[in-house]
C-alpha positions, 0 to 999 in steps of 0.5 A, a space after each residue: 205198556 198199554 194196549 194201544 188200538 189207535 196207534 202201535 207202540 214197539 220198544 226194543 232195546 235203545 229204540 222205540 217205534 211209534 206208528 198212527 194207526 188208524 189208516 181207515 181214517 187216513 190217521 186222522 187224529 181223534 181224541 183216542 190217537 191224540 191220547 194214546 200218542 201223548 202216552 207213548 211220547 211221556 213213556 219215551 221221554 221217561 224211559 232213559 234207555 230209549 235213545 231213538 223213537 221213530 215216527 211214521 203212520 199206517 197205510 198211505 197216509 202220514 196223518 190227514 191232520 185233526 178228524 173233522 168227522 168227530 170235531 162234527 159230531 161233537 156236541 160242543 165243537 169249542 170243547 171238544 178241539 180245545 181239548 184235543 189240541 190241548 192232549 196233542 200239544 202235550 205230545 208234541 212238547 214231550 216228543 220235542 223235550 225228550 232226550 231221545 232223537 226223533 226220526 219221523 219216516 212221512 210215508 204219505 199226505 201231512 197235512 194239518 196236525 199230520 203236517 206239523 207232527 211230521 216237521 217237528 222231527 229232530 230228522 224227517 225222512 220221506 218217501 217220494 210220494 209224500 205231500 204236505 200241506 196245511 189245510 187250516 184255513 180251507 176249512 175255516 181253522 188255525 193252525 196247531 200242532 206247533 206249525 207256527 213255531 217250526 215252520 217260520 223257524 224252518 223256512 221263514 216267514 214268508 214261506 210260512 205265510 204261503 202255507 198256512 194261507 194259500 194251503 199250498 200242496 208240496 211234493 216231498 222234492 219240493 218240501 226237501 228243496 224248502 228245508 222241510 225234510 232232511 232226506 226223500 227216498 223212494 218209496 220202497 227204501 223208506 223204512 230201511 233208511 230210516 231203520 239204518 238212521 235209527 241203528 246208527 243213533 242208538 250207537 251214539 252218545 245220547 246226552 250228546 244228542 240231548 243238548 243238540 235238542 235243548 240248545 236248538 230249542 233255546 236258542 232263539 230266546 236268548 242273547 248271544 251271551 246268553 246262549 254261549 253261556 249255555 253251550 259252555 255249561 252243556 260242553 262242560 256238562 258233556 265232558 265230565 260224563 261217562 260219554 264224553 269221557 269214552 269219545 275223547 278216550 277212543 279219538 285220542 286212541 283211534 278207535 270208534 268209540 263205545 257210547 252207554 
């Protein structure tokens, strides 16, 4: 793997560990995060071992979103965020289409591009302090980052309309409450949570997960007919594999089962 500054990458076994890291900068994302970050997500999508990747951020902050301080001093500001957003949207895509679960752990503020990077977890987990907030139109942008595709699927349009509009800040009990976040816990249990989370899905059956993703993806582009085809083909699929084979096995005989 390469030698990330801007983020720190670990691969251990069944799970790999993505951190944002530049916490001086809030993990603001430039255009070496947004690169190093599109890297590791393809490395994660590519590596059929990797089962779990976990998402988090440095220091207090999750993400304070795209660095409006290097967007100014580009000297063509158009190109510059077409291109970031471009390289960032190529990491979101891969982390949302990759095999693996992607547990993110909001340690702190999302807001922006961190906002919609956090809600894009297949589990999202955050620790008491943490806050969300768009931020876009503060600052005369739109959002990116896949927000408009999560969010109104999330919570509705309404409430979607709310965020983007407003740049309502939400607490991490306010956020759980809108059905942002699966789980908040207190600040000093969050990476133990999520440590736990990950050790329990790295047991699991990964092609299991897998289709959840796809099915969920896919879901809302299709008919039902459509889609009840698409659950029998993944069942099918599903249980002809070596997984598949071991969970029935192991059910039947009353034990827990032994996932590859």
């Amino acid at each position: 793997m390469t030698n990330y500054e801007n983020i720190s990458f670990e691969h251990n076994g069944p799970i790999a560990r993505i951190t944002l890291n530049r916490p001086k900068a809030a993990n603001g994302i430039d255009q070496a995060l947004a690169d190093e970050l599109a890297q590791a997500a393809l490395y994660c999508s590519e590596d059929p071992a990797i089962k779990v990747v976990v998402l988090t951020g440095a220091g207090k902050f999750f993400s304070a979103g795209g660095d409006l301080r290097a967007m100014a001093g580009s000297d063509d500001t158009g190109a510059f965020i077409a291109k970031l957003a471009g390289t960032l949207h190529e990491a979101v895509s891969a982390l949302a289409r990759m095999d693996a679960l992607l547990i993110v752990a909001v340690n702190g503020t999302a807001a922006g591009a961190g906002f919609s990077l956090a809600v894009a977890g297949d589990l999202v987990v955050a620790s008491e302090s943490a806050s969300f907030t768009m931020a876009y139109t503060k600052v005369g942008l739109s959002p990116d980052g896949g927000a408009s595709y999560y969010l109104p699927r999330l919570i509705g349009v309404r409430r979607t309309q709310d965020l983007m509009l407003t740049n309502r800040v939400l607490s991490a009990a306010e956020a759980l409450d809108w059905g942002l976040l699966h789980q908040v816990v207190p600040d000093a249990d969050l990476a133990d949570t999520v440590e736990q989370l990950a050790q329990q899905f790295a047991q699991g059956p990964k092609g299991s997960n897998a289709n959840v993703k796809k099915l969920l993806l896919v879901s809302s582009q299709h008919t039902l007919e459509e889609q009840l085809a698409t659950e029998a083909n993944f069942i099918t699929r599903a249980a002809e594999s070596a997984d598949g084979a071991e969970g029935i096995t192991a059910f039947l005989g009353k034990r827990s089962p032994k996932f590859a």
